[in-house]
C-alpha positions in Angstrom: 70.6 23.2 -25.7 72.9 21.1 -27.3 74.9 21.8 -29.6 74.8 19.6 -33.1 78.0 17.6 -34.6 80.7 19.1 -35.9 79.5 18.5 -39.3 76.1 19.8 -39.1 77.7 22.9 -37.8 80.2 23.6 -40.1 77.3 22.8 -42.8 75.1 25.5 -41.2 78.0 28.0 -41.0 77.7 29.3 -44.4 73.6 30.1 -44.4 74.5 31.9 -41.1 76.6 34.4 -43.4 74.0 34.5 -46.2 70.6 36.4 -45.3 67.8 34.3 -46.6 65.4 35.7 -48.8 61.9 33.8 -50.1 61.5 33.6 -54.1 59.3 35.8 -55.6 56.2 35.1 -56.9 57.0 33.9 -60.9 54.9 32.8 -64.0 56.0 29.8 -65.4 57.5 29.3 -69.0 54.7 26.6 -70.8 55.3 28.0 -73.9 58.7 28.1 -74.3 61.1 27.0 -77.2 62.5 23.6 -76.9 66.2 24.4 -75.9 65.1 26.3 -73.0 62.8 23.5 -71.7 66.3 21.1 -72.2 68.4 23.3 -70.2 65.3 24.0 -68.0 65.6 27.5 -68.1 63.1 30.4 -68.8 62.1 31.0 -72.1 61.2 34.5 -73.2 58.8 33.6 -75.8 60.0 35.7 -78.2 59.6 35.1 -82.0 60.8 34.0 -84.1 63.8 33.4 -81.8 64.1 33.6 -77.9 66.3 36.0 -75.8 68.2 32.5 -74.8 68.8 31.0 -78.7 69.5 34.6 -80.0 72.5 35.4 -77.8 73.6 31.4 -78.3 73.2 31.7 -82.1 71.3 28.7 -82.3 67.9 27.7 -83.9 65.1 28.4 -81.8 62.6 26.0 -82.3 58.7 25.9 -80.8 56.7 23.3 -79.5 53.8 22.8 -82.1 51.0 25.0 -79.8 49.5 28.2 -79.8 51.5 30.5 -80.2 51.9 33.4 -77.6 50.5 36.4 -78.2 53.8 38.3 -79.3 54.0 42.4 -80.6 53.7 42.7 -84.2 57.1 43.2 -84.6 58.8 40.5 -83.2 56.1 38.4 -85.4 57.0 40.5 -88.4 60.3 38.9 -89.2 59.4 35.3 -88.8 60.0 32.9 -91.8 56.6 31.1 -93.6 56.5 29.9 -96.9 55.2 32.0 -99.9 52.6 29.8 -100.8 50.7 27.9 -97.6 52.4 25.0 -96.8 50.7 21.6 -97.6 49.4 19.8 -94.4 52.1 16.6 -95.2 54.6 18.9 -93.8 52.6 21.4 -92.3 54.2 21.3 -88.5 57.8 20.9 -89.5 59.9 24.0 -89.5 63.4 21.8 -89.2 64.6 23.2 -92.8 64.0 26.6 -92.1 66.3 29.4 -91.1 65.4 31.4 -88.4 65.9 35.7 -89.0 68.5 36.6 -86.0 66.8 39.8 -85.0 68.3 42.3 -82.6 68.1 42.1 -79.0 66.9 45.7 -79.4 65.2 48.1 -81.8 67.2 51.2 -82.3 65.7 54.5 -81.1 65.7 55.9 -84.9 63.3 52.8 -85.9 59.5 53.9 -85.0 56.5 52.0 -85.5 55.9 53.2 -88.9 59.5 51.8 -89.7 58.2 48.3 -88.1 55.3 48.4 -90.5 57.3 49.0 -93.7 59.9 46.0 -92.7 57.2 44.1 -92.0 55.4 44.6 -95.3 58.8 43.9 -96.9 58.8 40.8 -95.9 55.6 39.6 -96.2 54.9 41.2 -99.2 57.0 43.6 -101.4 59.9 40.9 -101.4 57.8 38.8 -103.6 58.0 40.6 -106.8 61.8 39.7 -106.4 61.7 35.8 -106.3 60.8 35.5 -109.7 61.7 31.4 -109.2 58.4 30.0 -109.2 58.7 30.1 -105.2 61.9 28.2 -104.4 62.6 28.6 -101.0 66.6 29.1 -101.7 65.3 32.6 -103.3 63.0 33.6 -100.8 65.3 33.0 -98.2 67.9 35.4 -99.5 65.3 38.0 -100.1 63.5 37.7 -96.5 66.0 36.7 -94.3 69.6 37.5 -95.4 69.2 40.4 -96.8 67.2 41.6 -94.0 69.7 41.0 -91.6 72.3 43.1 -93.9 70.0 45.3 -92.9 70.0 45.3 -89.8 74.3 46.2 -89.8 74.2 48.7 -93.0 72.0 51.4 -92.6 71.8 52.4 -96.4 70.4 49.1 -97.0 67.6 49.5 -94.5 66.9 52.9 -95.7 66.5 51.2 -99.4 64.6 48.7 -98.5 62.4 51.1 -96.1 61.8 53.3 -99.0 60.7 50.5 -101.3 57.8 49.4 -98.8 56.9 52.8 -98.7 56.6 53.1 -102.8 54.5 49.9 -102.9 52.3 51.2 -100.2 51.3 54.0 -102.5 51.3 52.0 -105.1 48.3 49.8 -103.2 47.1 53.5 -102.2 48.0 53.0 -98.6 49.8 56.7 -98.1 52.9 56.9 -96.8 53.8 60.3 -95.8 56.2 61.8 -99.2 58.2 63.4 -96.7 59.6 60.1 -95.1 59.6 58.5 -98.6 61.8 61.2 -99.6 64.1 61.0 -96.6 64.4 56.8 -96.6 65.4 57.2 -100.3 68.0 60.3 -99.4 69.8 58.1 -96.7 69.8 55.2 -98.5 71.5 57.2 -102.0 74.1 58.9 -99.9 75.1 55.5 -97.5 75.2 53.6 -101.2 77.5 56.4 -102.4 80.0 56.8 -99.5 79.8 52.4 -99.5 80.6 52.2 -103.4 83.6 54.7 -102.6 85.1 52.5 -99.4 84.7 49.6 -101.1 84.6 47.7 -98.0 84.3 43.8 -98.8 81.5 43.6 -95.6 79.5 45.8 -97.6 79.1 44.0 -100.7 76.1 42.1 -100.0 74.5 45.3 -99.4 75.6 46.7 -102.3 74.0 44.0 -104.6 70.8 44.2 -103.3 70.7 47.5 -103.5 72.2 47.6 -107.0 68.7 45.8 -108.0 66.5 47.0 -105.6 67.4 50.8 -107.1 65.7 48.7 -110.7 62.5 49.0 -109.0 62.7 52.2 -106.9 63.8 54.0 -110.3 60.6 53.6 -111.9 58.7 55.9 -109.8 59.2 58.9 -112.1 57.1 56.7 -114.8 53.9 57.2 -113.0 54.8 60.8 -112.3 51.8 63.3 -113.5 55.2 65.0 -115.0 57.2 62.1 -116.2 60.4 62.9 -118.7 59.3 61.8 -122.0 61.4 58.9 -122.7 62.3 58.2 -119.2 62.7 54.3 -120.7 66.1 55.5 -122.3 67.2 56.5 -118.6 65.8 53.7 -116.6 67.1 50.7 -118.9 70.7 51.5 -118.4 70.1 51.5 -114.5 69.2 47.8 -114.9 73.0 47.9 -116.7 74.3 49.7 -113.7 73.6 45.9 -111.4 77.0 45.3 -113.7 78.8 47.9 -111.8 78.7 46.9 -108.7 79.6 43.6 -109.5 82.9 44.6 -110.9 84.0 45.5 -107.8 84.1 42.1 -106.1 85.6 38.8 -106.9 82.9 36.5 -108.5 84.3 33.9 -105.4 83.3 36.8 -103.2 80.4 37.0 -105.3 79.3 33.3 -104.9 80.3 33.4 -100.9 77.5 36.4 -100.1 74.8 34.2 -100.7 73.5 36.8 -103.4 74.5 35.2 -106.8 71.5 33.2 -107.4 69.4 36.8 -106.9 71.2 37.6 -110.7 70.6 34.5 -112.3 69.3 35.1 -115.9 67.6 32.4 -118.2 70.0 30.8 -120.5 69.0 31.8 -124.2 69.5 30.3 -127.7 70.2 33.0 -129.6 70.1 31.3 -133.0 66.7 29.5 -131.9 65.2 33.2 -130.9 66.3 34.4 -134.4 63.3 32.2 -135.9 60.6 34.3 -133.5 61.5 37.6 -134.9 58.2 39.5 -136.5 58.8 39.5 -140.2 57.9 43.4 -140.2 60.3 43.6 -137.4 63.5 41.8 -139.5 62.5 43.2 -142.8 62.9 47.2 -140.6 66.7 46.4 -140.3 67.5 44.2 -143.2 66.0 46.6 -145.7 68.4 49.2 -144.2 70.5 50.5 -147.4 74.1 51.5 -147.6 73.8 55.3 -147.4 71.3 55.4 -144.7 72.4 56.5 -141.5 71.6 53.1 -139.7 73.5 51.1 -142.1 76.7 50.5 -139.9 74.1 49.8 -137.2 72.4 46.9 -138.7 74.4 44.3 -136.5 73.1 45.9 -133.3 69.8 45.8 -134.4 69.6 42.4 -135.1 71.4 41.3 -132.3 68.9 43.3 -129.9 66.3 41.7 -132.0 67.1 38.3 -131.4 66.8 38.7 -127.6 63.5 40.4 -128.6 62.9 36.9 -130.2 63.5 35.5 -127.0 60.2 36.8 -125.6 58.3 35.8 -128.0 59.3 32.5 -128.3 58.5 32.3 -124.4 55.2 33.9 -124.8 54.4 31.3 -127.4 55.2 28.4 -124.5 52.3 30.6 -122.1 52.8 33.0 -119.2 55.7 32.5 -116.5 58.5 33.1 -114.3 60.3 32.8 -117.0 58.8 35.2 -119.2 59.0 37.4 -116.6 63.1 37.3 -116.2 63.4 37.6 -119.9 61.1 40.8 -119.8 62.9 42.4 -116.3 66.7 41.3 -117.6 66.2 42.2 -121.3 68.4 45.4 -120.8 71.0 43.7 -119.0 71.8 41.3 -122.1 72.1 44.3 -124.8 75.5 46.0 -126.5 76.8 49.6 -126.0 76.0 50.2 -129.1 72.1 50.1 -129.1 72.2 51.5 -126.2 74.0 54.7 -127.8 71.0 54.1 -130.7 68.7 54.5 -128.0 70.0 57.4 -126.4 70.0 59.1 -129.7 66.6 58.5 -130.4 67.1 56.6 -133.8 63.4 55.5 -135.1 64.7 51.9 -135.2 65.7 51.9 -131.7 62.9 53.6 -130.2 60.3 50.9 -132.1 62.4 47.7 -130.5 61.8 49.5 -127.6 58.4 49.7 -127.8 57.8 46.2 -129.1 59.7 45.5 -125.6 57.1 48.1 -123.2 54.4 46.1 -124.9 55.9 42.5 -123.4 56.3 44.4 -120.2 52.2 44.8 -119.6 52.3 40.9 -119.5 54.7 41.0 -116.1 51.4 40.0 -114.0 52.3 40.6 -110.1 55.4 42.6 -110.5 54.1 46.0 -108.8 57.0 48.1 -109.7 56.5 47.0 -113.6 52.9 48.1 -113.7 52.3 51.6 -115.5 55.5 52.0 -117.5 54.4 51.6 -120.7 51.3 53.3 -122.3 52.5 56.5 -121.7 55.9 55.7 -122.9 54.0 53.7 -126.5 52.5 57.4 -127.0 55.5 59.2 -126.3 57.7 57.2 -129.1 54.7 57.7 -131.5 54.4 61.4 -131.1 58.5 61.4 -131.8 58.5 59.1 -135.0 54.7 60.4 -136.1 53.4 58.7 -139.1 56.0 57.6 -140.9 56.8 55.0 -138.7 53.1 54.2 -137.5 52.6 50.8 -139.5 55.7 49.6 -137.3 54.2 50.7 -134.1 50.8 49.4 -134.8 50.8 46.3 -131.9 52.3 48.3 -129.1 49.6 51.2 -129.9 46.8 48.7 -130.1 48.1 47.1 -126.9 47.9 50.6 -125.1 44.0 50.1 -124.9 44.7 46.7 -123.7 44.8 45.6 -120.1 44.0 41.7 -120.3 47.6 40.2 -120.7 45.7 37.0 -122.8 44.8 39.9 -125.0 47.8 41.2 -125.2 49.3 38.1 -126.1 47.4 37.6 -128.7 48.3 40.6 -130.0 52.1 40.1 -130.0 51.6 36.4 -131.4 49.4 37.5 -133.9 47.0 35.1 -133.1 43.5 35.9 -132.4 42.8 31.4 -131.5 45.9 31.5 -128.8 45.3 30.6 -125.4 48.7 30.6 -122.4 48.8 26.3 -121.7 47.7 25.6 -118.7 50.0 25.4 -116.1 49.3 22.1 -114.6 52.6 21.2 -112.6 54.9 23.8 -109.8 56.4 26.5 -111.7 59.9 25.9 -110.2 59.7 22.5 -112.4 59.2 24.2 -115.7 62.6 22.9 -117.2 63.2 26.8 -118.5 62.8 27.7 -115.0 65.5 25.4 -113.9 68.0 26.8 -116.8 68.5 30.0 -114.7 72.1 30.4 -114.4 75.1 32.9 -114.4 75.0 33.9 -117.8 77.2 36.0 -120.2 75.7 38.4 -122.1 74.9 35.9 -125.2 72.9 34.3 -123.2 75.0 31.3 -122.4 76.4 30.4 -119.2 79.6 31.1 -117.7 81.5 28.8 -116.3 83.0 30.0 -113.2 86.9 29.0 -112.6 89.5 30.5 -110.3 89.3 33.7 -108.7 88.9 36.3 -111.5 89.0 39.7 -110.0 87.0 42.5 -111.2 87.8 45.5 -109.5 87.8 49.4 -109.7 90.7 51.3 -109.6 89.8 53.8 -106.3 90.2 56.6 -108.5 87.0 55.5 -110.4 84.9 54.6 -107.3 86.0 58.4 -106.4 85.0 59.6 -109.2 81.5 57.5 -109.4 80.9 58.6 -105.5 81.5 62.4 -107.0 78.9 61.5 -109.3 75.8 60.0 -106.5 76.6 62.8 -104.5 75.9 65.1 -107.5 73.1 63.1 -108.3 71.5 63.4 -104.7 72.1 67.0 -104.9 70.2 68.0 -107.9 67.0 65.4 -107.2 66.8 66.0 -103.9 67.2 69.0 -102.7 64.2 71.0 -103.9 61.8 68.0 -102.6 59.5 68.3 -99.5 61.9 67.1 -97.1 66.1 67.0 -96.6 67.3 64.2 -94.4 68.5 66.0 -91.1 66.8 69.5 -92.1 63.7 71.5 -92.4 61.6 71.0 -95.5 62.6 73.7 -97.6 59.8 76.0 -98.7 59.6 77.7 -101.6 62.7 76.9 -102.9 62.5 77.3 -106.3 63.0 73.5 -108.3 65.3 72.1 -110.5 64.8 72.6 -114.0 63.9 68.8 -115.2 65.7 69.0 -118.2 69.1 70.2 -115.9 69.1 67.3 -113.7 71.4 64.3 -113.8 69.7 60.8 -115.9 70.6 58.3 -113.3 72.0 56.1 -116.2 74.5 59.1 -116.3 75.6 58.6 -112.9 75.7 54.7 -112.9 77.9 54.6 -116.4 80.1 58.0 -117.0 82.9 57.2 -114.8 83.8 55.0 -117.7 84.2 57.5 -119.9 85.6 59.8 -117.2 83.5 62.8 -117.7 81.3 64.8 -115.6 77.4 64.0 -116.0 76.0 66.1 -118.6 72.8 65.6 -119.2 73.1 66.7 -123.1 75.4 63.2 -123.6 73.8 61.2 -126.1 76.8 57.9 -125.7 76.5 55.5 -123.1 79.7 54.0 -122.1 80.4 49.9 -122.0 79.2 47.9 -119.5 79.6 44.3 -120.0 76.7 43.6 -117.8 76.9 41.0 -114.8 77.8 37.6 -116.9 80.7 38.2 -118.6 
């Protein structure tokens, strides 16, 4: 046989050094994401990115088809609107951002973990985006803070552990064991992150900061609730303030978490007008010689932002009645604060008036349950003498319709909430959510102030968690990385550390006592 030309020779000299070897049999890709099908190369179908976009960091986009039938965790994490889109714009997903999920799930992450993310961000996220649904909001809540997450276990843990509490709060058990151990990792990674102070943290630290808001108010719905637990958890919503002394407000701004702590602006003068005439004439009637008289200031100032809610009441029910009711605390002085905490009448009835606005917060899980019991506790304190100036939030005890209980506040039998006929998120209160100082006003952000902690006094707060953990947790069902302990004998209640303590005392530089009736200054996160 003849041999061929050179050139077919030398082209069949290479095969001759390579085995052949047939493809294997393969499914094709007809679902795949659209940069795949450019490049022409498989697509894994994942969602709600592909292996291919993931590891490119680019947007994985679908063809608008059925989609494949994917686990339940790798559809957990996809992005959809809070309400259901409208069917103009229905099939276009080109302004939404895509969660980067891991390539993996970590071998400490078990199905019941899966779940609880998943319920996140579907549904316990919600009763965060207080902003009549604005996507900007939502994103922060279900996709970048989820991937903090994902890189700062402490965060995880928090968020894991607020799932589980609104699980049992819809009666859906969660095992109290885990509970216990999600909210143990995520107190002692917050402490040991609040003493590093490491700048890659700081996202994590914010959410947490008011993710802890709503954890904290477990205890209310305790069969054994403190009395008075309100005088502990209202300076926690102060403690948000904290953690944002420790960055640069630029730093602030560049985490993508700011807009989270936007408060409504307020007229403080214009709030003045809405005060309950019983309500002024309790401080202004104060006499020189009583013990409140050097106190009257705080009072009224705390009652103006009280006038606040009920001027927003009187405009119906909304988002932004509800940030008025959930950032009350954040706006008020030292000084009422140290009222509070020494369980002065006057201060305990403002406080009241306030638990009675917070039955109106409709959809806010964590909110639900934290005042009747608290209404009866400051009656059976002040007794009779004080009962004429606690007669609405007793009546509104017995009351579970929020139109009712409007009416009540207002003191108007005839008042119906306005309809609500156009978007929330156009309300033009809604829009005045901005960085706010504690007046009310808003801040106008120039330079690159620094607010930060001297180490010594993130030290000293991190002493403080880690005392905290100590005294609430051990004694539980379950220790994070031990046994449960059994029959350890529990913590007297009255012996363990306020969380308010904890948040604030390293600004007084003391150890937490729990017999402390002061609450040190914290300017709160506008000013």
């Amino acid at each position: 046989m003849e041999s061929g030309s050179p050139e077919e020779t030398e082209a069949a000299q290479p095969r001759s050094e390579k085995q052949f070897h047939p493809k294997r049999p393969h499914r094709k890709s007809r679902a795949g994401c659209r940069n795949c099908k450019t490049r022409k190369v498989k697509c894994n179908e994942a969602h709600p990115a592909c292996r291919a976009c993931t590891l490119r960091r680019e947007q994985c986009v679908y063809p608008n088809s059925p989609s494949p039938r994917g686990s339940p965790s790798s559809r957990a994490l996809s992005i959809s609107r809070r309400r259901s889109p409208s069917p103009d714009y229905a099939g276009d997903y080109s302004g939404l951002r895509l969660l980067d999920e891991p390539l993996f799930t970590s071998a400490d992450k078990d199905a019941t973990d899966m779940k609880l993310l998943w319920f996140y961000t579907t549904q316990t996220y919600e009763s965060f985006s207080a902003s009549g649904g604005a996507m900007a909001v939502d994103e922060i809540l279900k996709v970048d803070i989820v991937q903090h997450a994902f890189q700062v276990p402490f965060l995880m843990n928090t968020i894991l552990g607020l799932s589980a509490m609104h699980l049992n709060h819809l009666k859906q058990e969660v095992s109290p064991t885990r509970a216990i151990a999600y909210r143990a990792r995520a107190f002692e990674g917050y402490r040991k992150a609040i003493e590093a102070a490491r700048p890659e943290t700081f996202p994590a630290l914010l959410a947490c900061s008011l993710f802890l808001c709503a954890l904290s108010t477990d205890p209310f719905r305790s069969e054994d609730a403190k009395p008075l637990y309100v005088l502990d958890w209202m300076i926690i919503w102060k403690g948000i303030g904290l953690i944002i002394t420790m960055i640069q407000e630029k730093a602030l701004f560049e985490s993508g978490m700011a807009t989270l702590f936007f408060r409504p602006l307020i007229d403080l003068n214009s709030s003045a007008k809405h005060i309950p005439s019983n309500l002024l004439f309790m401080v202004t009637s104060i006499q020189e010689g009583d013990v409140d008289f050097g106190s009257k200031p705080a009072y009224y100032h705390t009652l103006k932002f009280l006038g606040s809610l009920y001027a927003e009441l009187a405009r119906g029910f909304s988002v932004t009645l509800i940030l008025r009711v959930v950032t009350f605390f954040t706006f008020l002085r030292k000084e009422f604060f140290d009222l509070a905490r020494q369980r002065r009448p006057r201060a305990l009835v403002i406080i009241a008036h306030f638990l009675t606005f917070a039955k109106t917060t409709s959809g806010i899980w964590w909110m639900e349950g934290i005042s009747d019991r608290e209404i009866c506790n400051i009656y059976n304190l002040l007794g009779k003498e004080w009962e004429s100036l606690l007669r609405v939030p007793r009546m509104a005890v017995h009351l579970t319709d929020r139109t009712e209980i409007g009416k009540l506040l207002l003191d108007n039998h005839a008042w119906e909430p306005p309809s609500d006929l156009g978007g929330e998120a156009e309300r033009p209160t809604t829009k005045e959510l901005a960085w706010t100082d504690n007046e009310g006003k808003p801040v106008q952000l120039v330079g690159e102030m620094i607010y930060k902690l001297p180490l010594r006094d993130r030290q000293r707060l991190g002493g403080l968690l880690q005392n905290y953990e100590q005294q609430t947790i051990v004694g539980q069902e379950a220790l994070v990385g031990q046994e449960a302990l059994v029959g350890q004998e529990r913590l007297d209640r009255e012996e363990r550390v306020p969380m308010e303590v904890v948040l604030t005392s390293l600004y007084q530089g003391q150890s937490p006592d729990t017999t402390t009736t002061s609450t040190p200054s914290i300017d709160g996160y506008g000013s």
